[in-house]
Biopython code that builds the backbone (N, CA, C, O; Angstrom):
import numpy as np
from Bio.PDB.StructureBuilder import StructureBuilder

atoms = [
    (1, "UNK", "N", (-4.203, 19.896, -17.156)),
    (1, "UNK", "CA", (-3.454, 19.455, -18.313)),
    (1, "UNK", "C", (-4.359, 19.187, -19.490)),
    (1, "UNK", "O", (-5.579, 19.095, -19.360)),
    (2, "UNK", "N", (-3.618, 19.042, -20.843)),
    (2, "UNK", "CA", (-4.299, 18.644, -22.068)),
    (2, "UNK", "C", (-4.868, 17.190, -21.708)),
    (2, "UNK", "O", (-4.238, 16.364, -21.046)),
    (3, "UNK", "N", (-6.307, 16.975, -22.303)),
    (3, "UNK", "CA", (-6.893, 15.544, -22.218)),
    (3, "UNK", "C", (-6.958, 14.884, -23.731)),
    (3, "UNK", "O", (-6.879, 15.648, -24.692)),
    (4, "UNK", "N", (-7.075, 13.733, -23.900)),
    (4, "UNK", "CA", (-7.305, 13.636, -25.066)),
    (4, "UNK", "C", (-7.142, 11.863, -25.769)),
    (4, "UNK", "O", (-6.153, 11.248, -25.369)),
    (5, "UNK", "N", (-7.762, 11.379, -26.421)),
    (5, "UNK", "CA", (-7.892, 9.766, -26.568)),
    (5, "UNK", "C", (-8.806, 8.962, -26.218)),
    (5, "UNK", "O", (-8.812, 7.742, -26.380)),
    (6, "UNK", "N", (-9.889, 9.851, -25.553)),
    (6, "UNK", "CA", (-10.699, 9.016, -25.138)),
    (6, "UNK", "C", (-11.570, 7.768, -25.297)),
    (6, "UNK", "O", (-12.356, 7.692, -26.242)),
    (7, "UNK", "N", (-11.407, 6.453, -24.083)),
    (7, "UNK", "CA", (-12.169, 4.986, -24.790)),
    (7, "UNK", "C", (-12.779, 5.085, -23.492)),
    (7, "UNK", "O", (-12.484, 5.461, -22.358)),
    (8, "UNK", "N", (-14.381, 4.279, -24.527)),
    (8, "UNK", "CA", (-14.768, 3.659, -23.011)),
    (8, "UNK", "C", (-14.797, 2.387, -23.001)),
    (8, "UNK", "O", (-14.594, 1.662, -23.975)),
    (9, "UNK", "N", (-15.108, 1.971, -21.647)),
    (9, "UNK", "CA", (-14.839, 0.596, -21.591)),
    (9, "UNK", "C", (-15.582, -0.508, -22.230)),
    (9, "UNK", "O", (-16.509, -0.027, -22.882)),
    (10, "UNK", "N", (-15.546, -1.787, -22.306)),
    (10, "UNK", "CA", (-16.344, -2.689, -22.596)),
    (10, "UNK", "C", (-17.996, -2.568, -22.201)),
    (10, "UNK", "O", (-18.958, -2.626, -22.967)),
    (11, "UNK", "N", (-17.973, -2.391, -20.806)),
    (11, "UNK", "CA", (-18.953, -2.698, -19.903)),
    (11, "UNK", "C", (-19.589, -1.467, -19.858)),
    (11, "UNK", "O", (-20.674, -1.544, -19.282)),
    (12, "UNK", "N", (-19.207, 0.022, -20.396)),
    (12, "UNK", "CA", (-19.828, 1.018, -20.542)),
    (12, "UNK", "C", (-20.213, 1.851, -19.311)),
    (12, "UNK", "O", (-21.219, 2.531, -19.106)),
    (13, "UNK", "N", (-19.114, 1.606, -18.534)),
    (13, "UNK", "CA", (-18.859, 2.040, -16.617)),
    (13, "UNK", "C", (-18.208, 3.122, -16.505)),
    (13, "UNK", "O", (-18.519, 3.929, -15.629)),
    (14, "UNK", "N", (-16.962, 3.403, -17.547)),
    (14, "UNK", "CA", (-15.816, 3.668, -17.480)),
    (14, "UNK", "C", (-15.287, 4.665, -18.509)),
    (14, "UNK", "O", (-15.721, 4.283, -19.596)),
    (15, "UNK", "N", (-14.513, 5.820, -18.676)),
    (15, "UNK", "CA", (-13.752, 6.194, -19.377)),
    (15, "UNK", "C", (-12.319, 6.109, -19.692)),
    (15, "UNK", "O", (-11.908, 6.458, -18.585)),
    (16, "UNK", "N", (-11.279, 5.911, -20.362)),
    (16, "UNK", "CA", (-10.009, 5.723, -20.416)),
    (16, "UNK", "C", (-9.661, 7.130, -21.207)),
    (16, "UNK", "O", (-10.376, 7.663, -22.057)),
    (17, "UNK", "N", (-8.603, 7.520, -20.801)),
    (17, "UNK", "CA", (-8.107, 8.681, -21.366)),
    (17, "UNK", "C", (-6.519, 9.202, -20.963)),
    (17, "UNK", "O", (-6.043, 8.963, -19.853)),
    (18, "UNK", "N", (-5.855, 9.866, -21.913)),
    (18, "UNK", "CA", (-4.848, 10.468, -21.690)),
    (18, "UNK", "C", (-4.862, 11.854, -21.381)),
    (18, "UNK", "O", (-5.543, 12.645, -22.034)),
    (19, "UNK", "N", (-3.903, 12.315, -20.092)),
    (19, "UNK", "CA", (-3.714, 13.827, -19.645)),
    (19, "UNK", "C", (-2.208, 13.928, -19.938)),
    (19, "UNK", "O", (-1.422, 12.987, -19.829)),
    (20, "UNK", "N", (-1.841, 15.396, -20.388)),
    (20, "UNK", "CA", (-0.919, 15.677, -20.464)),
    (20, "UNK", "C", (-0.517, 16.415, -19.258)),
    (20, "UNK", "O", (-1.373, 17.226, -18.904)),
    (21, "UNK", "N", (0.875, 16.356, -18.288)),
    (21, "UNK", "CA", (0.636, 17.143, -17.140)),
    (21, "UNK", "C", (2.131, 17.790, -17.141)),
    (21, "UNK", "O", (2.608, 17.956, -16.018)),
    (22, "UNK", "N", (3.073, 18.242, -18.442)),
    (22, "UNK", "CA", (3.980, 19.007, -18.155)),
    (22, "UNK", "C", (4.983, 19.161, -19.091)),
    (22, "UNK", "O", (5.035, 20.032, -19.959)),
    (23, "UNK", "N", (6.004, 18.027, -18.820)),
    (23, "UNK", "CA", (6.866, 18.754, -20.079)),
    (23, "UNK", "C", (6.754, 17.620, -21.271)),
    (23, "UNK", "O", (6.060, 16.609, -21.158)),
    (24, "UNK", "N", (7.504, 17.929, -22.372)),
    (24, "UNK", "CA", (6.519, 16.996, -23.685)),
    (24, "UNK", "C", (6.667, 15.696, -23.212)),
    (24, "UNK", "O", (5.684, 15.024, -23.525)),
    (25, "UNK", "N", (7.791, 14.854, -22.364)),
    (25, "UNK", "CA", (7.797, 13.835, -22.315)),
    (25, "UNK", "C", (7.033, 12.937, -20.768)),
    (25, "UNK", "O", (7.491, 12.013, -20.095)),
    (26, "UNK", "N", (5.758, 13.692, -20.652)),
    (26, "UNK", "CA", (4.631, 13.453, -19.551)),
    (26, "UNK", "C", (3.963, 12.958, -20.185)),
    (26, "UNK", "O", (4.191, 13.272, -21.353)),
    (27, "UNK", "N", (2.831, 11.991, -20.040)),
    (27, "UNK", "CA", (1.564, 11.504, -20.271)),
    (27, "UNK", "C", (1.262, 10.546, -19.241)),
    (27, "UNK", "O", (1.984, 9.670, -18.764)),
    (28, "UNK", "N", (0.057, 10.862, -18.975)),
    (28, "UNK", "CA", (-0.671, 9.721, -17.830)),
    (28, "UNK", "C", (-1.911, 8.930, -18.510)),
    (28, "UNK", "O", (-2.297, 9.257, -19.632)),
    (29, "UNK", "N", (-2.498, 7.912, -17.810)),
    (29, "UNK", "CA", (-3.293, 7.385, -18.363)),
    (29, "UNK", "C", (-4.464, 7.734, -17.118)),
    (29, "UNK", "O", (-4.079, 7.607, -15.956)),
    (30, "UNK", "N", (-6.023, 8.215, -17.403)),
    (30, "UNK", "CA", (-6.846, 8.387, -16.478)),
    (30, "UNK", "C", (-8.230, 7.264, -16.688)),
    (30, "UNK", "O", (-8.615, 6.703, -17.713)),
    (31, "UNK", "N", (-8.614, 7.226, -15.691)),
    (31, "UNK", "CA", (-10.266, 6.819, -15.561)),
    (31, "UNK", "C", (-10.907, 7.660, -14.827)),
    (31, "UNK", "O", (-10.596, 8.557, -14.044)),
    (32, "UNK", "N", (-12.329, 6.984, -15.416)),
    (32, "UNK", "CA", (-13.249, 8.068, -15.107)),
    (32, "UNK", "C", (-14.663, 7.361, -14.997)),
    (32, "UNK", "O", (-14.809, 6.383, -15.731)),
    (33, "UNK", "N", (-15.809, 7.747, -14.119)),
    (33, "UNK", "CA", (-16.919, 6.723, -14.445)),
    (33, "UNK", "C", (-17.933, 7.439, -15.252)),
    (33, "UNK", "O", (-17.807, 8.639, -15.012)),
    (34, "UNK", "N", (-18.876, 7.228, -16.096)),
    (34, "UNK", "CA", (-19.714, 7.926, -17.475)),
    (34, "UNK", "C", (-20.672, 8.476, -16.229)),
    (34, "UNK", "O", (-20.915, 9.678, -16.338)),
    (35, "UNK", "N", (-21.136, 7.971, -15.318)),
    (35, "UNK", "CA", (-22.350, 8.845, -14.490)),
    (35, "UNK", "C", (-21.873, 9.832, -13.580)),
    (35, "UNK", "O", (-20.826, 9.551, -12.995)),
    (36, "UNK", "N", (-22.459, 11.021, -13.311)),
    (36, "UNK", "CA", (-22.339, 11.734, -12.154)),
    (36, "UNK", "C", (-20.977, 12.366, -12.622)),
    (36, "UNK", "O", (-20.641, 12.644, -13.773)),
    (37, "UNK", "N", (-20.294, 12.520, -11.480)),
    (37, "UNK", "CA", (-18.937, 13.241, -11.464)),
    (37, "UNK", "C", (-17.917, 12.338, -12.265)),
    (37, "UNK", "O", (-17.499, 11.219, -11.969)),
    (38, "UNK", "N", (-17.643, 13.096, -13.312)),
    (38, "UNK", "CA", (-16.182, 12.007, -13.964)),
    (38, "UNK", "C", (-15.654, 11.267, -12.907)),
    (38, "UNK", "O", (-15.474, 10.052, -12.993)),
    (39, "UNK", "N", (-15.293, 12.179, -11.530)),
    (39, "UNK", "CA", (-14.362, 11.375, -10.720)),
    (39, "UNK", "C", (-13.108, 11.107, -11.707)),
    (39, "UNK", "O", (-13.075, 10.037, -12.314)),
    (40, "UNK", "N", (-12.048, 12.083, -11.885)),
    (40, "UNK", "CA", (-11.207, 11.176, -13.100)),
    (40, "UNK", "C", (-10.074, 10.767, -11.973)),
    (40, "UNK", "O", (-9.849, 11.538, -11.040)),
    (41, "UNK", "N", (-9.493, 9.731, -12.083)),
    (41, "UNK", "CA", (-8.553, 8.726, -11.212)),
    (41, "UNK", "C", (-7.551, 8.094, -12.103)),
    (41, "UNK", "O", (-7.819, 7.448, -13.115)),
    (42, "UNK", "N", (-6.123, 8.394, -11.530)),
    (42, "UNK", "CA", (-5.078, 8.197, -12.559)),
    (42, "UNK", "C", (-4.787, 6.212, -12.169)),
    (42, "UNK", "O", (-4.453, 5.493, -11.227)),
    (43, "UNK", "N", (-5.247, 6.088, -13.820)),
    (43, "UNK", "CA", (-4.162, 4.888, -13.586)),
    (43, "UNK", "C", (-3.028, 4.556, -13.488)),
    (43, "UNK", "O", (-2.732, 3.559, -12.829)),
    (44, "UNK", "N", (-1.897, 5.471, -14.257)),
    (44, "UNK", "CA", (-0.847, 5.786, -13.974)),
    (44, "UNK", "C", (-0.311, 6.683, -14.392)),
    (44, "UNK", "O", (-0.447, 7.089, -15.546)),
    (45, "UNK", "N", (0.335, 7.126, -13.623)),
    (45, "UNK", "CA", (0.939, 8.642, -13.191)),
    (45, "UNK", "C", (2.347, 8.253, -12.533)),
    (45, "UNK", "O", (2.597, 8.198, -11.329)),
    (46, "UNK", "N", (3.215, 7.993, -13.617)),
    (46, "UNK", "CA", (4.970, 7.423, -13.026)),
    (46, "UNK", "C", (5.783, 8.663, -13.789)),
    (46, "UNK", "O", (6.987, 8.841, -13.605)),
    (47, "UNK", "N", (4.945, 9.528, -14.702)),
    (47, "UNK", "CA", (6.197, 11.033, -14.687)),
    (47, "UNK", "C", (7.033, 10.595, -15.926)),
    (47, "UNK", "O", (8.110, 11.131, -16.188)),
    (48, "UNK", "N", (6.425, 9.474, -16.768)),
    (48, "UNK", "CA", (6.883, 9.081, -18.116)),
    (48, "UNK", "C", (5.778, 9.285, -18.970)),
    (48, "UNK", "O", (4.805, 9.970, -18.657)),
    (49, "UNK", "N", (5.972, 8.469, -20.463)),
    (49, "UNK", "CA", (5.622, 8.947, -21.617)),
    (49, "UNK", "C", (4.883, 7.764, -21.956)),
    (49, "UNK", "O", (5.436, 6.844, -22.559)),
    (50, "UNK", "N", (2.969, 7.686, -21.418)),
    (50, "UNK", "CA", (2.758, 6.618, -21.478)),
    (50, "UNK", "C", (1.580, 6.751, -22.607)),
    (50, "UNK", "O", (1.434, 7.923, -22.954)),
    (51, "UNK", "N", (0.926, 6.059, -23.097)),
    (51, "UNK", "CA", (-0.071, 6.784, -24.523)),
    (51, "UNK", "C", (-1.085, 4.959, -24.797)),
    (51, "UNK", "O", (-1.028, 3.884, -24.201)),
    (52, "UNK", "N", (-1.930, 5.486, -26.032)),
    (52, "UNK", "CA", (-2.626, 4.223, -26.234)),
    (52, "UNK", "C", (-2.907, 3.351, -25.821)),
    (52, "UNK", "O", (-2.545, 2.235, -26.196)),
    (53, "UNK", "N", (-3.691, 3.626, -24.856)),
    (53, "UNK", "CA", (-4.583, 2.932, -23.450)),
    (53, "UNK", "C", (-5.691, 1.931, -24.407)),
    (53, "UNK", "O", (-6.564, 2.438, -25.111)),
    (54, "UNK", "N", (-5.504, 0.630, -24.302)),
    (54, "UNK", "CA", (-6.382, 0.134, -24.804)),
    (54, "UNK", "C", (-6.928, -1.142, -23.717)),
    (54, "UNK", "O", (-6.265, -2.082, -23.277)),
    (55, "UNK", "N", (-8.257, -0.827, -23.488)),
    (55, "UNK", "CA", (-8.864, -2.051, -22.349)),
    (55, "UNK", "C", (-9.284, -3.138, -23.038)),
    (55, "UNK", "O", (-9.886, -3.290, -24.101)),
    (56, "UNK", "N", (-8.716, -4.069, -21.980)),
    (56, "UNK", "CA", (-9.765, -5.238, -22.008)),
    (56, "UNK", "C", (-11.090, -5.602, -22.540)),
    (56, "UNK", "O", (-11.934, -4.706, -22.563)),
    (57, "UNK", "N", (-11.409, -6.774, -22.972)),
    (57, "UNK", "CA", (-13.542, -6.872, -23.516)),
    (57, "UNK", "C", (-13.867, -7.214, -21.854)),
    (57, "UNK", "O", (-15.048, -6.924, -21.661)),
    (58, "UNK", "N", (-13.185, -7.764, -20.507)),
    (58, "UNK", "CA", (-13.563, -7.944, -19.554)),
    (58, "UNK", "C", (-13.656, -6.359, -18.711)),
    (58, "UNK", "O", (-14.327, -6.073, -17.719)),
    (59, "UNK", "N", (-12.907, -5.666, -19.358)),
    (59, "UNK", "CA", (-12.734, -3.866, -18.633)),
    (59, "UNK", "C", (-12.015, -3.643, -17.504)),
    (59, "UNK", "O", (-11.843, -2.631, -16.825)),
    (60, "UNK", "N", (-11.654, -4.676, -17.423)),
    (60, "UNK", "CA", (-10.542, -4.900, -16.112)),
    (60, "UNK", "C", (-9.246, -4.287, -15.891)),
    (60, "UNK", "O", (-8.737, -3.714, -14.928)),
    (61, "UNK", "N", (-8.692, -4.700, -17.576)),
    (61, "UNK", "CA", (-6.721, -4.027, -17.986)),
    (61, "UNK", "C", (-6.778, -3.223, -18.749)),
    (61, "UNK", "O", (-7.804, -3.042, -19.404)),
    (62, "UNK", "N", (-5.666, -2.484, -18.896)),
    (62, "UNK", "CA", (-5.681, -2.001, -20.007)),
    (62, "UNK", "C", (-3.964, -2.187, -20.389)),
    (62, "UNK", "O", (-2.882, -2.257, -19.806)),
    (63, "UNK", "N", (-4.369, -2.205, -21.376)),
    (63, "UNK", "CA", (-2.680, -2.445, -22.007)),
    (63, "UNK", "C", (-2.550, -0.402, -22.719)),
    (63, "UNK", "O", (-3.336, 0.517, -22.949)),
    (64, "UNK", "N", (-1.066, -0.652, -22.793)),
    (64, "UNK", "CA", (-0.316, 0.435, -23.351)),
    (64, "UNK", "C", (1.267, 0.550, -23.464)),
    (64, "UNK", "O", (2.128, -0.281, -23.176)),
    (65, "UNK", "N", (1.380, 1.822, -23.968)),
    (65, "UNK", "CA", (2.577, 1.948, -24.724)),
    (65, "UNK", "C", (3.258, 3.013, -23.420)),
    (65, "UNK", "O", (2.806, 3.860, -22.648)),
    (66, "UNK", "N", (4.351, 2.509, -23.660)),
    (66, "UNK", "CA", (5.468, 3.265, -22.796)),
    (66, "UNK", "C", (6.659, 3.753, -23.287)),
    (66, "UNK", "O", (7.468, 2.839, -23.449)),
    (67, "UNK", "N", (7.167, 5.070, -23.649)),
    (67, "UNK", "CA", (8.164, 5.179, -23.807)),
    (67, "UNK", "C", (9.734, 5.169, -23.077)),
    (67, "UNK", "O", (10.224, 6.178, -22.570)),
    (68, "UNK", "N", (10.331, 3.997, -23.119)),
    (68, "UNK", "CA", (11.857, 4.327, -22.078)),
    (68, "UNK", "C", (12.825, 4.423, -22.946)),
    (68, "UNK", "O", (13.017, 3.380, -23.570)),
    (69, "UNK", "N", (13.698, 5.553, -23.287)),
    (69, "UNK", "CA", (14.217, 6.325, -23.807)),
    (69, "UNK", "C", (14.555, 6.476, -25.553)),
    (69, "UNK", "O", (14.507, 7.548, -26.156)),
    (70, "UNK", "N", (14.816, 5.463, -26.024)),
    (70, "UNK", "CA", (14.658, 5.492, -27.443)),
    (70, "UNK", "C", (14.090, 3.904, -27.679)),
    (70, "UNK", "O", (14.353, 3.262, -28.696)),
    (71, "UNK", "N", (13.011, 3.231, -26.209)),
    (71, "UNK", "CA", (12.442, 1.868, -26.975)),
    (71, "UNK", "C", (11.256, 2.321, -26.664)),
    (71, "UNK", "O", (11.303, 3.219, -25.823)),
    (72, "UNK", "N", (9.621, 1.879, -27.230)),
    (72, "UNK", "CA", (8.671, 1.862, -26.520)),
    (72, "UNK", "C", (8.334, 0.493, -26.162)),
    (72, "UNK", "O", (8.464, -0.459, -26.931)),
    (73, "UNK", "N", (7.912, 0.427, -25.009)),
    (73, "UNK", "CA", (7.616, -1.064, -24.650)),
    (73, "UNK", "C", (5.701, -0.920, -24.236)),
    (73, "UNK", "O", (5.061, 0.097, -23.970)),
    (74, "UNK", "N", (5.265, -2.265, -24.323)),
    (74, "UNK", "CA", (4.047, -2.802, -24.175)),
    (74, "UNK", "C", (4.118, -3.227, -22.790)),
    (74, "UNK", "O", (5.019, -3.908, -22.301)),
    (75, "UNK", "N", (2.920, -2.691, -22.098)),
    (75, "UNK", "CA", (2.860, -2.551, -20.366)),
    (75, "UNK", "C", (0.985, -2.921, -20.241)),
    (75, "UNK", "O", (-0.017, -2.386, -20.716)),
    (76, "UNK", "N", (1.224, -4.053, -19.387)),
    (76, "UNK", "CA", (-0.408, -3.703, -18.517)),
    (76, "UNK", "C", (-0.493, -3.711, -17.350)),
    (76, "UNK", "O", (0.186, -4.194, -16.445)),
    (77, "UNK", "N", (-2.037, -2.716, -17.449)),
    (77, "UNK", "CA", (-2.226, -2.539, -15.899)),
    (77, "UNK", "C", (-3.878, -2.954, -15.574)),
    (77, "UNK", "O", (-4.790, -3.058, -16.394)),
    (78, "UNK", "N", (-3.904, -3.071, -14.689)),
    (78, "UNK", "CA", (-5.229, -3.142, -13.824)),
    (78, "UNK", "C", (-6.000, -1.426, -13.764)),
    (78, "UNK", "O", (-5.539, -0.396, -13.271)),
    (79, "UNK", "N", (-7.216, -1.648, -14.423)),
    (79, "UNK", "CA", (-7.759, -0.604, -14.658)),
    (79, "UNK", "C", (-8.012, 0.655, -13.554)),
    (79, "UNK", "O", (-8.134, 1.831, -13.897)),
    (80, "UNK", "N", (-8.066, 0.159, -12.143)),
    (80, "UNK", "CA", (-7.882, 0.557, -11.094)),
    (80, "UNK", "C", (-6.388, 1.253, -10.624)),
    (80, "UNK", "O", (-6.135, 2.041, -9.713)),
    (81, "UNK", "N", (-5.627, 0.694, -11.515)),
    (81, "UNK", "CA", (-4.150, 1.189, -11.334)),
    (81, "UNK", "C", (-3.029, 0.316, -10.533)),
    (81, "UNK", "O", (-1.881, 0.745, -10.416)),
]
sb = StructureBuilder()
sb.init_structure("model")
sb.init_model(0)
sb.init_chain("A")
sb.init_seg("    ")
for serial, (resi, resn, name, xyz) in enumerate(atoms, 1):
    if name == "N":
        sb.init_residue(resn, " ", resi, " ")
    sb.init_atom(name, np.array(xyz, "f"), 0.0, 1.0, " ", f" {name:<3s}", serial, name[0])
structure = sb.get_structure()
């Protein structure tokens, strides 16, 4: 899929990023670690319209935007997922 948004974390461990994986109203949120193999690992992947991944100064959460059907709502997660 399309990638694209990329943050890194506080602690400089980590990548945050958005994949696109299908039809326009897909977006996932990924991690990734800066050494070696991206390793990219979905934080979430629920088959909605999720965008503007913004972490924590601890690098722990990340907050974001969710679209459910004509509201977007404010969601966090644990960077791990």
């Amino acid at each position: 899929g399309l990638k694209w948004d990329p943050y890194m974390t506080p602690d400089g461990k980590n990548y945050v990023w958005l994949r696109w994986n299908g039809p326009p109203d897909h977006a996932d949120l990924y991690r990734g670690n800066v050494t070696g193999d991206l390793n990219p690992t979905p934080i979430i992947a629920d088959g909605g319209l999720n965008s503007n991944g913004i972490i924590s100064n601890d690098s722990k959460r990340v907050l974001f935007l969710k679209n459910e059907g004509a509201v977007q709502k404010v969601y966090q997660i644990n960077l791990d997922g």
